[in-house]
C-alpha positions in Angstrom: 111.1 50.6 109.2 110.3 52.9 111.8 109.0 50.5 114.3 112.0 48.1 113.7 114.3 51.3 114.5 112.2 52.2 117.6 112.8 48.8 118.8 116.9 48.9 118.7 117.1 52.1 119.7 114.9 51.7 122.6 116.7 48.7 123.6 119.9 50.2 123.2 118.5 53.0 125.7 117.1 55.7 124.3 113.9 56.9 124.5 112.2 56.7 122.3 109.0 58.2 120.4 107.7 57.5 117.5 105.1 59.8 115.3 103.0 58.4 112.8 100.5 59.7 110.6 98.7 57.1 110.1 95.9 56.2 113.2 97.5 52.8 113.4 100.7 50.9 113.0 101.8 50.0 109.7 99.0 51.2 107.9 100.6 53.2 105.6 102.9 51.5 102.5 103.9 48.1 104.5 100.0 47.4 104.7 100.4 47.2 100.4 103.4 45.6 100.9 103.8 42.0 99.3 106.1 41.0 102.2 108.6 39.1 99.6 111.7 37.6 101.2 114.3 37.1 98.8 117.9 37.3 97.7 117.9 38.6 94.2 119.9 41.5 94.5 122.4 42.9 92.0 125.4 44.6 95.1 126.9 41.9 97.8 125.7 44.4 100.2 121.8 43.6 99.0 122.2 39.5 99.1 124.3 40.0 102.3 121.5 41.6 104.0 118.3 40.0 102.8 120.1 36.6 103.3 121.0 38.1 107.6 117.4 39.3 107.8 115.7 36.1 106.5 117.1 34.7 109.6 115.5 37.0 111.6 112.1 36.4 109.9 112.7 32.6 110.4 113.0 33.4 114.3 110.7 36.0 114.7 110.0 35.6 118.2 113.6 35.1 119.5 113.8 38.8 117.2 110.8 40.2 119.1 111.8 39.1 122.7 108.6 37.2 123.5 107.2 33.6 121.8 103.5 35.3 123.0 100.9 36.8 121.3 99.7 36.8 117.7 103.2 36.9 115.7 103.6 37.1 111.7 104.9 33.6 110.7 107.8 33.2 108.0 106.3 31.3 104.7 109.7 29.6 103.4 108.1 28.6 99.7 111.2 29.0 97.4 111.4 31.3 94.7 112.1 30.6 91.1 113.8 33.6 89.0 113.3 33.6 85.4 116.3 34.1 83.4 116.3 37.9 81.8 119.1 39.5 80.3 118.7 42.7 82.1 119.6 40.4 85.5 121.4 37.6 84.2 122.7 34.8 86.3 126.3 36.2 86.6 125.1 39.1 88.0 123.8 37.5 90.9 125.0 33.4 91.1 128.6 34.9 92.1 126.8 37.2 94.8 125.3 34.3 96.1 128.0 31.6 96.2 130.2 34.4 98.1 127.3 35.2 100.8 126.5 31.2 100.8 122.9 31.7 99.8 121.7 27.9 98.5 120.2 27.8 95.1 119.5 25.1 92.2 119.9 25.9 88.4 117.3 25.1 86.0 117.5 25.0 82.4 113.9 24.8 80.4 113.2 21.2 80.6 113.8 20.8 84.3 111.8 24.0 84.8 108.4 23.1 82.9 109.3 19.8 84.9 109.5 21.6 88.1 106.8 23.8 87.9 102.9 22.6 86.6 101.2 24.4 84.2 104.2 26.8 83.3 105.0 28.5 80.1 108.6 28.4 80.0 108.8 30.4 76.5 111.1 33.8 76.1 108.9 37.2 75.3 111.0 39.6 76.5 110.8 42.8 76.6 107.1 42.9 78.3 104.6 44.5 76.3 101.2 46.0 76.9 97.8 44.2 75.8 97.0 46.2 73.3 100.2 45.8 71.2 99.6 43.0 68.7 103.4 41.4 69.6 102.2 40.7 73.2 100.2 38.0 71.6 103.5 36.7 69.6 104.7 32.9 70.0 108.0 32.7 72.2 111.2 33.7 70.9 113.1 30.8 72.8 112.9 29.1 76.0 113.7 30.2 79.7 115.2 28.7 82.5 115.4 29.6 86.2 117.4 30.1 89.1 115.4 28.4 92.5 116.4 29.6 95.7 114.5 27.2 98.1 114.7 29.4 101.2 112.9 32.8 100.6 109.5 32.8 100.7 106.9 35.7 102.3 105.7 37.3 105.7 102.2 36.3 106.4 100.8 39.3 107.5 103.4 42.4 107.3 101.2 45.0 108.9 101.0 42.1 111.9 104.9 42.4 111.5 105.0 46.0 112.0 102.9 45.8 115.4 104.9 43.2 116.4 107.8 45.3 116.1 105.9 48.1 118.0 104.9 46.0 120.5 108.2 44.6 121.3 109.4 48.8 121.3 106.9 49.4 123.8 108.2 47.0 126.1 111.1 48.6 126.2 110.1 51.9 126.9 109.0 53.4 123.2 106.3 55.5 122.9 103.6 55.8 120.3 101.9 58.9 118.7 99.4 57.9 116.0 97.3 60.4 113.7 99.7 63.3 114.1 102.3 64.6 111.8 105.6 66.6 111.8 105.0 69.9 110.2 108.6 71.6 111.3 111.9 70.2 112.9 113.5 72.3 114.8 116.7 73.2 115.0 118.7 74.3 117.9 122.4 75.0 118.2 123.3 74.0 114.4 121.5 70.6 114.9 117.7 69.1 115.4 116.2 69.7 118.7 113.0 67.8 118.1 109.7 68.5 116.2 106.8 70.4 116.1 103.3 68.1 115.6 99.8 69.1 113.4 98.4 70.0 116.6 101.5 71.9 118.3 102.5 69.5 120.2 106.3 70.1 120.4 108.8 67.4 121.3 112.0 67.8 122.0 114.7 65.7 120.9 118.5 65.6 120.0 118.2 63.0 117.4 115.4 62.6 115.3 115.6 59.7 112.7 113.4 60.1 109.1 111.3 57.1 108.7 108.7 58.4 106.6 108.6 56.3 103.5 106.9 58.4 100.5 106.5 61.6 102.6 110.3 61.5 103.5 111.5 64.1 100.8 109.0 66.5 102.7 110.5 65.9 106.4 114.1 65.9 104.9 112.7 69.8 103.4 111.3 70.7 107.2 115.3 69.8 108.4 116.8 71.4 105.7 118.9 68.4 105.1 119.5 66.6 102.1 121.5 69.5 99.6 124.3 67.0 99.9 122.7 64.2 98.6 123.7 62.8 95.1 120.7 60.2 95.3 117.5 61.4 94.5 114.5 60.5 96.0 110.5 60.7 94.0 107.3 59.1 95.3 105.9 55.9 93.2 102.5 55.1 93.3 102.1 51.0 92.9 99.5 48.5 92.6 99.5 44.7 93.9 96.7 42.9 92.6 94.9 39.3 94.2 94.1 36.7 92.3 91.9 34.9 94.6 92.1 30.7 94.6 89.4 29.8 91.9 91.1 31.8 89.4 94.3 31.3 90.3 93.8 27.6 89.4 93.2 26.1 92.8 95.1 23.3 94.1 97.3 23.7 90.8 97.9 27.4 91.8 101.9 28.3 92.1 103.3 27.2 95.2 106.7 29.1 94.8 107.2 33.0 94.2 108.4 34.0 91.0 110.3 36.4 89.6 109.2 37.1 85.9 111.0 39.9 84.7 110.8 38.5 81.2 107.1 39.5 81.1 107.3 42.2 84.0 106.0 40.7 86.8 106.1 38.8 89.9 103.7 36.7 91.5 103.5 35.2 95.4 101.1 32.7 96.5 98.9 34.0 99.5 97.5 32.9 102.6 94.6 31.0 101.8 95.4 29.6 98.0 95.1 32.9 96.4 97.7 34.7 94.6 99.8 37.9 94.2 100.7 39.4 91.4 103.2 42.6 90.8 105.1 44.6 89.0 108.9 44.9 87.9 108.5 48.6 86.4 108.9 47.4 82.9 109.1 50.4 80.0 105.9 49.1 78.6 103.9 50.4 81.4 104.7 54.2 82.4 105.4 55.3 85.7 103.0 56.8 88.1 105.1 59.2 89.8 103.7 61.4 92.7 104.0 64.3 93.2 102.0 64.5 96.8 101.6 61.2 98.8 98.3 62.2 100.1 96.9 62.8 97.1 97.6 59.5 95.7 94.2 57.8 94.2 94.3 54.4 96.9 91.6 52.2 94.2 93.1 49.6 92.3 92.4 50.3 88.2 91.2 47.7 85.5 93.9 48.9 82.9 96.7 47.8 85.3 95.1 44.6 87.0 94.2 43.0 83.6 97.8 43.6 82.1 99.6 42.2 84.9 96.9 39.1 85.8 96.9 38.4 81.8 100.9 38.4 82.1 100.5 35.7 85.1 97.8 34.0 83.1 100.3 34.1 79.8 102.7 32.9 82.2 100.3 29.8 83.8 97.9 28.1 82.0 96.1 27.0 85.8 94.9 31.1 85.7 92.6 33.1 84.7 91.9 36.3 85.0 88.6 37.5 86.6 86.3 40.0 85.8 86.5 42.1 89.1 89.7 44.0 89.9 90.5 42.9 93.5 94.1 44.6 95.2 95.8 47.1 96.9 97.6 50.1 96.4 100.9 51.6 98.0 103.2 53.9 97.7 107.0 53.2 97.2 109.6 56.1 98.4 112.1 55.2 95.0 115.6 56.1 95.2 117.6 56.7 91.7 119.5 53.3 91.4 116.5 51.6 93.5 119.1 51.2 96.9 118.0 52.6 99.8 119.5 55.2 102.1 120.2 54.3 105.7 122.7 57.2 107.0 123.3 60.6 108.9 123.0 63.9 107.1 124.7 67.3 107.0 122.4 68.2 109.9 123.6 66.8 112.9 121.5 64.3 114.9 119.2 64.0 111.8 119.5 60.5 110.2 117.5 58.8 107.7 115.9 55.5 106.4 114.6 56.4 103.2 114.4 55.5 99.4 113.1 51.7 100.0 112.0 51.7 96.6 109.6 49.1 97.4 111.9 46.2 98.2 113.2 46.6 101.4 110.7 44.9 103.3 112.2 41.9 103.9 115.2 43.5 105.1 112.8 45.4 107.8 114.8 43.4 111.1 118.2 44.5 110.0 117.3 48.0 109.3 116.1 48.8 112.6 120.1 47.3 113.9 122.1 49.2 111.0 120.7 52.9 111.9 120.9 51.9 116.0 124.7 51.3 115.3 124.8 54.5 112.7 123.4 56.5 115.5 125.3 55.1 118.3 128.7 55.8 116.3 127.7 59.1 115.0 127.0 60.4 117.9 130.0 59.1 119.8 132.2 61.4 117.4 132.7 58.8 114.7 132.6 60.1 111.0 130.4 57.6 109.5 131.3 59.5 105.7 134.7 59.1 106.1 134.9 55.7 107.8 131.5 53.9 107.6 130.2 51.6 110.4 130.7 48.0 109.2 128.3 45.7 110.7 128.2 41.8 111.0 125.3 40.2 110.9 124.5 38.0 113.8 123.6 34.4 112.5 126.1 34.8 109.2 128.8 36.5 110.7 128.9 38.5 107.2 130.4 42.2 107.7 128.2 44.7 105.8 129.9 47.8 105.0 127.1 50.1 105.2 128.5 53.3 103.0 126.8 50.8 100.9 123.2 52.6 102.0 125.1 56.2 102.0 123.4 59.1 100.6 126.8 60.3 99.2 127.3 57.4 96.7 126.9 58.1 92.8 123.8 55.9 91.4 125.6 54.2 88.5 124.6 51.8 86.2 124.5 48.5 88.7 121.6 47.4 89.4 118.8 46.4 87.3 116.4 50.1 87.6 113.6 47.7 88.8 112.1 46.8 92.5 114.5 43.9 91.8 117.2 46.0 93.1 
């Protein structure tokens, strides 16, 4: 996020620095990140935008400004969503035919048809190993919704470089290993920051990037009492099932969404295989309270459960004896929608709550906050009349109090990643 927002704001001529934490680009959340590009989402705002930004992922280059270099490659593999009644096709489908997003319908048949080695049976809710019902024969039989043109980012810390690369050409500067520990304020808004090692840089718009540690450098602002989202750390885990037990050249080709058992899987780069979460009640949350304290070593409780639910799920898997992943951190908002806005503190804007599935929606970000900014700070009252932007290749118009911090979380989405 904060490299794509570097990169329109640099090229929309301002200067631009950027402070990290980390000691290198993206190696924070986005290097746990499965880099999923889908459209699943349960507002027309969500499709809207993942459907723009896939776009952008498609031409990545064109995006970047150069067709040199090592660039992360768009994987268009399709994505099959199992039906669930918590996100039932007429939650979405309607979305979908509005934004023009192309998708098949599959009923059970065409699905275990479709898709080798699949179990096709119904055994919702998800349950954990050790309850005797997750063993249970299926209640009934699912179908699917397959959306043929979403698929993955190879490499989504190469994604973020790019990005930072492409900044740096136009003027953006990079400070790695140093963080903010005070903004400053100066006249009733910011006037810059102050670094770990007193560095002090003055600025009259700073913009809050900082994924899980973002509630912290909304504290140092004193911004965010006027918020009615909330915002909480999340730590996750995204395990790899690598190509021998993932059933080889029968492996799963296509993403799926498996919210019926609680998880989602993504075939990798090399024949092996993702496999994540969708926050089902079975398995309790790992909230944290302190980023940075945040155990980073994948556990055998949680790898087993969600590789047996992708074995349950195809026959072609197995589930190996050595835990093998990646952990991350999600910054999760209260209806799982992030916020991309100003705040009560003049020239301090934010791009927080991602809740883990904004990703995918990294090129578009980067354009809504540039034209946020550019609006705000011409006089415009973004709360009162919210910048509307259209999307380049779809000629969509977003309405982006969609992403506003002021909007009551209600009972619209689906309280997963999903969205």
């Amino acid at each position: 996020m904060g490299t794509s927002i570097a990169l329109e704001l640099a090229k929309s001529g301002y200067r631009v620095r950027v402070v990290d934490k980390g000691r290198a680009i993206g190696h924070g959340s986005t290097s746990a990140s499965s880099a999923v590009v889908r459209f699943n989402f349960s507002t027309w705002s969500g499709v809207a935008t993942a459907w723009e930004s896939r776009f952008h992922w498609e031409n990545w280059a064109e995006h970047l400004g150069t067709d040199s270099g090592n660039l992360a490659e768009y994987v268009r593999c399709g994505l099959v969503f199992l039906d669930v009644d918590v996100a039932p096709r007429s939650l979405y489908l309607p979305l979908f035919d509005d934004v023009g997003v192309p998708y098949e319908q599959w009923d059970a048949d065409r699905l275990a048809e479709e898709v080798s080695g699949v179990d096709n049976g119904r055994y919702w809710p998800p349950k954990r190993l050790e309850d005797p019902r997750f063993w249970d024969d299926a209640a009934d039989r699912l179908g699917a919704v397959h959306t043929p043109d979403a698929g993955y980012v190879s490499d989504p810390q190469l994604a973020a470089a790019n990005l930072a690369e492409a900044a740096a050409r136009h003027g953006a500067t990079f400070l790695l290993g140093k963080a903010v520990v005070e903004v400053v304020r100066r006249g009733g808004r910011v006037g810059g920051v102050v670094l770990d090692d007193g560095t002090r840089i003055d600025a009259d718009i700073v913009v809050n990037a900082a994924g899980p540690w973002s509630g912290r450098v909304n504290q140092l602002a004193g911004a965010g009492g006027d918020f009615a989202v909330s915002l909480r750390p999340l730590r996750q885990e995204v395990h790899h099932i690598p190509p021998a037990a993932a059933g080889g050249a029968r492996a799963p080709r296509a993403m799926f969404a498996d919210v019926d058992l609680g998880i989602y899987a993504r075939p990798e780069v090399g024949g092996g295989v993702l496999v994540g979460g969708t926050e089902p009640e079975c398995d309790p949350f790992q909230w944290a309270e302190d980023p940075d304290a945040v155990d980073l070593h994948v556990t055998s409780d949680l790898f087993n459960a969600q590789v047996t639910r992708a074995a349950r799920r195809f026959s072609q898997v197995a589930v190996p004896n050595r835990p093998r992943g990646v952990v991350g951190v999600y910054d999760v908002s209260d209806d799982w929608i992030p916020v991309y806005d100003k705040t009560d503190v003049p020239g301090f804007y934010v791009a927080i709550g991602t809740s883990g599935n904004q990703f995918k929606n990294a090129p578009l970000v980067g354009k809504f906050m540039a034209a946020i900014i550019e609006y705000c700070e011409l006089g415009g009252d973004h709360d009162a009349e919210p910048v509307t932007f259209t999307g380049t290749y779809c000629g969509h118009r977003i309405d982006l109090s969609a992403f506003s911090r002021l909007r009551r979380a209600g009972g619209h989405t689906t309280g997963t990643v999903m969205g």
